[in-house]
N, C-alpha and C positions, 0 to 999 in steps of 0.2 A: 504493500500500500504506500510505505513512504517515500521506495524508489519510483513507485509510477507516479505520482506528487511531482517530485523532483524532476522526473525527465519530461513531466508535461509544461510544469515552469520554465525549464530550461530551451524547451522547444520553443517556448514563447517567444522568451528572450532575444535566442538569434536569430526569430522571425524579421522582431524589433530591429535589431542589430543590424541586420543584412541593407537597407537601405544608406548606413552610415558606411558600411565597407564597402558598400560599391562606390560611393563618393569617395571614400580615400581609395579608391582602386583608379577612379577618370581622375583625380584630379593630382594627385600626388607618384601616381605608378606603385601604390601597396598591393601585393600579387595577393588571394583571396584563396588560393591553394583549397579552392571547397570540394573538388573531386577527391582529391587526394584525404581530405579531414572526414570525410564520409566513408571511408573506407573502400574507393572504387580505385580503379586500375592498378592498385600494386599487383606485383611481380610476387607469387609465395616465396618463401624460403623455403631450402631444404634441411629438413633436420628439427632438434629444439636447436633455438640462441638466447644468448643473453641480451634481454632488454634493458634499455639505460635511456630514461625520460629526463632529458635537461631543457627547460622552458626555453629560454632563451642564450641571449650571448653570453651573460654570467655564467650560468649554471653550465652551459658547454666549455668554456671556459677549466672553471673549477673542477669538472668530471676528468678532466685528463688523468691524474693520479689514480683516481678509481678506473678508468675505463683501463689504464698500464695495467694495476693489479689483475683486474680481472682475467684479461686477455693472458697472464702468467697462470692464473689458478686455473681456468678452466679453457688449455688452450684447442681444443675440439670443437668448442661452440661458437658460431658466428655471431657477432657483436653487431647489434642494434641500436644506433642514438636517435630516438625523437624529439621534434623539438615543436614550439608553436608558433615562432617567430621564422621569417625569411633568413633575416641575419642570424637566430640563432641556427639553420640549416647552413648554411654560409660558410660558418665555424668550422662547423661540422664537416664538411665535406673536406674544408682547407687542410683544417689540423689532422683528420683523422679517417681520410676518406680510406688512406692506403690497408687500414687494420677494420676499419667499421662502416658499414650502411648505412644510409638514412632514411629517414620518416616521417613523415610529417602525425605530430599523435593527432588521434582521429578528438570528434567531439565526443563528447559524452555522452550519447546517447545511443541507447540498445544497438542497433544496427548497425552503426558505422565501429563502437568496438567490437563488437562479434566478426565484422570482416576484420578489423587489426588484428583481434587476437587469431585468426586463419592463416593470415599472410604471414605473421610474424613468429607466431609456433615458440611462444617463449617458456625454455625452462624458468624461468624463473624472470621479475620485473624488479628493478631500483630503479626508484624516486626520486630526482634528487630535489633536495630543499623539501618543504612541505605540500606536495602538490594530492590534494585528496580529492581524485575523481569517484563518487558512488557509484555510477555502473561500470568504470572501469574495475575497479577493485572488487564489488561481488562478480563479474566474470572472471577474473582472475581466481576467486576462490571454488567459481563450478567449475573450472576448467583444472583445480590443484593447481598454483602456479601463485605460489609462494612471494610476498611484495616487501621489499623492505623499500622506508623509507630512510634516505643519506643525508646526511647533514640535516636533519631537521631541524626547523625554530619552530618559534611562536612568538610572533612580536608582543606589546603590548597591544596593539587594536586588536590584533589577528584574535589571540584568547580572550578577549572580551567581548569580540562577535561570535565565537563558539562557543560562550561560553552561556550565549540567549540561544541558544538549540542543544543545549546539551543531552536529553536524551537522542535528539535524532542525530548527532555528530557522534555520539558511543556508538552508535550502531555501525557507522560506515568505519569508526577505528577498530572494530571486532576484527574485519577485514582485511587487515594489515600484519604480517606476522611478524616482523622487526622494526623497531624505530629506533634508528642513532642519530640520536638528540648533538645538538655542539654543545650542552650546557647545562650543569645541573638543573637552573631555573628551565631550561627549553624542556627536559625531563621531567621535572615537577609538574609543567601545567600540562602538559599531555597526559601523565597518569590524572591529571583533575577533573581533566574532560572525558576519563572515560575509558583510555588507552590500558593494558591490561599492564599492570607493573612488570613483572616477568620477561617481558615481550621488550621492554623501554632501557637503554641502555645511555650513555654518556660518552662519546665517542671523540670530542672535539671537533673543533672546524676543522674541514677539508680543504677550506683556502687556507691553511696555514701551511699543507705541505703540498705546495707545488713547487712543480720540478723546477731545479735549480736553471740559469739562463745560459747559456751556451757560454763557453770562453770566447772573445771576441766583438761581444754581442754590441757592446757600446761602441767601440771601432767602426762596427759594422752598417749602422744604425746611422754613426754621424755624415759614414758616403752618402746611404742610400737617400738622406736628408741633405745632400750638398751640403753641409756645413763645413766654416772655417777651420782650421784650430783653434782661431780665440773667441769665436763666439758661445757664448751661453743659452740655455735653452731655458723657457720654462712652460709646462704642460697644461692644459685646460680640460681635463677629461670626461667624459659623457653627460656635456651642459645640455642646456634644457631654454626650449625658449622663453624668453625673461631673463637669462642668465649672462648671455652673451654682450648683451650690451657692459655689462660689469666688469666682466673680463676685458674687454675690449679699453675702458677708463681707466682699468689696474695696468692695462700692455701700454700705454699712452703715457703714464706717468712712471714705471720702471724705466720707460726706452730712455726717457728722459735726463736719469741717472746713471743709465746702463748702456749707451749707442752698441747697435748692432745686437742687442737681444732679440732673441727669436722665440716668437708666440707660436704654438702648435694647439689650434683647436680643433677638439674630435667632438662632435654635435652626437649628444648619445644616438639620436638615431638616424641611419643612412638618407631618409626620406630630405632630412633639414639640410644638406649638404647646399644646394644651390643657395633657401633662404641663407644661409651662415652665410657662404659668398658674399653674397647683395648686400647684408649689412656691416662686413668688414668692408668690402668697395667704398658702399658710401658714410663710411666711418675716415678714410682718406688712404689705406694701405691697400698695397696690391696685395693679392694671392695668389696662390700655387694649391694644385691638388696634391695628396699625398702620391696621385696613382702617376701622375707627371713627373715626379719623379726617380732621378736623379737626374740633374742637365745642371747647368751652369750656375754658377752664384745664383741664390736668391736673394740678396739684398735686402731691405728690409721689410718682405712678405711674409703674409702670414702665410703660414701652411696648415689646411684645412684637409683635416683624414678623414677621406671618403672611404674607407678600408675597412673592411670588419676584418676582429680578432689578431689586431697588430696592437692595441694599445698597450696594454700590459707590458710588450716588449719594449714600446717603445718608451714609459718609464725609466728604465736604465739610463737614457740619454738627458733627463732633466734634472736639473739645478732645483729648482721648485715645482710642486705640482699642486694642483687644485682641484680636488674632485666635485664635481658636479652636482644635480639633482639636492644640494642643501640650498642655495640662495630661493629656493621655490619650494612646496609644499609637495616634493615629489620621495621624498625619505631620502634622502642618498643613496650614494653609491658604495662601490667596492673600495677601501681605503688600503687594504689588507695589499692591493698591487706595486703599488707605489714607495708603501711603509716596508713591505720585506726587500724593497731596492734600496734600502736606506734613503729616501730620499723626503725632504720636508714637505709635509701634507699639508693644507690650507684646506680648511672647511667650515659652514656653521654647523653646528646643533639644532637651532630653532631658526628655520627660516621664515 
């Protein structure tokens, strides 16, 4: 009863929805990937694999260390990364296309996971971050197909909107047979909601062990980047519109101190690459795309990174970095990138 609830709400919803994603599909080029999210035209696999759902560019990102392990523990089974983002597909195929598959996960509803779970034939499903699908997760339990969830939180809002449906949130964490928490407190309110303590474990972040960066990497980085020897770098990473103009006032009064510092802004998402353009242009600086590079001095251009799944690396190369999604009510970002490059973080708390 309370999954057929659930997936008639949910049906609503991207009834609702589908008008706003064809607008962002004419007018921005956001791909709608809905053959693919319904479960049509994949390709089956052969065999069981290991499924490994990472939302987007972070969590693809972060899954590396886990998707290594795995691919050593269980090297027989082919490896499956879903994602729900374009650019987290993107990642995916970059970083990891040579060892693993891609997917796009289906929506949640009866039909389109019934074909995922066909096509995809998995022994077993990891979650990563907290992502609790109800019909994903009770098919995976008629099918035996065992889910853990990796790195799990629970922010503050997160448990205290689970925490207004807690009998019907117990029910979908019945369906889950591991949860590694980053965090005692992440641990604590999961067994509050519901989650069976036995089952709930304390595991820590998974950003905290990624893989170390290539010998070279800074060297390599400052070609790819045309840079001087004496020039300074400093980083603006997955800004958010409203942000940019700020960054843009702090690039304006550094250069000012600092001649020939070099501003690198990475617009968190691919879509805003032109807008970012157009308002460093008519801020007075030229640009450069990340993808135009490497060519000749760039002078005193911003370089705007049109690139998915290069930021991270490209941290090693800054002097200062500023991560993102704080100056606006969007929660921030990944800090944990930047801080294991040793390199100085610039953020708010309360935007």
């Amino acid at each position: 009863m309370i999954h057929s609830f659930y997936t008639l709400v949910l049906g609503g919803l991207a009834l609702a929805y589908l008008p706003d994603a064809l607008w962002r599909r004419a007018a921005h080029g956001v791909p709608l990937h809905l053959k693919a999210r319904l479960g049509y035209g994949a390709r089956p696999l052969t065999g069981p694999t290991v499924w490994v759902h990472a939302v987007s560019v972070g969590e693809s990102i972060a899954a590396q260390a886990l998707l290594e392990g795995l691919r050593r523990a269980y090297p027989a089974l082919p490896l499956v990364v879903t994602t729900v983002t374009d650019t987290g597909a993107r990642v995916v195929r970059d970083r990891y296309g040579a060892v693993a598959t891609h997917r796009f996960f289906p929506l949640d509803l009866p039909g389109a996971v019934r074909r995922a779970f066909s096509a995809i034939d998995p022994a077993f499903l990891v979650c990563m971050e907290t992502e609790l699908w109800p019909n994903v997760l009770r098919h995976a339990v008629r099918r035996r197909v065992p889910v853990m969830i990796a790195n799990g939180r629970l922010s503050d809002r997160s448990f205290e909107r689970y925490r207004l449906v807690r009998p019907l949130i117990k029910r979908v964490l019945d369906d889950v047979s591991v949860f590694a928490m980053q965090s005692p407190e992440d641990a604590r309110r999961m067994i509050a909601l519901g989650a069976r303590a036995e089952r709930v474990f304390v595991t820590g972040n998974i950003k905290h062990d990624a893989l170390p960066d290539a010998a070279g990497i800074v060297d390599l980085w400052r070609r790819l980047l045309a840079l001087r020897a004496d020039q300074r770098v400093w980083i603006a990473g997955s800004t958010h519109r409203g942000e940019d103009e700020a960054v843009l006032s702090a690039h304006r009064a550094a250069s000012a101190e600092h001649p020939g510092l070099v501003l690198v802004l990475a617009p968190r998402h691919p879509e805003r690459v032109s807008e970012t353009v157009s308002l460093v242009n008519a801020r007075g600086w030229s640009t450069v795309k990340r993808s135009e590079l490497p060519r000749g001095s760039i002078g005193d251009a911003v370089i705007v990174l049109d690139t998915v799944g290069e930021l991270a690396q490209l941290y090693a190369v800054a002097d200062v970095v500023f991560v993102g999604g704080s100056l606006v009510p969007a929660g921030g970002h990944n800090m944990l990138e930047p801080a294991l490059r040793r390199k100085l973080v610039l953020f708010t708390a309360d935007p």
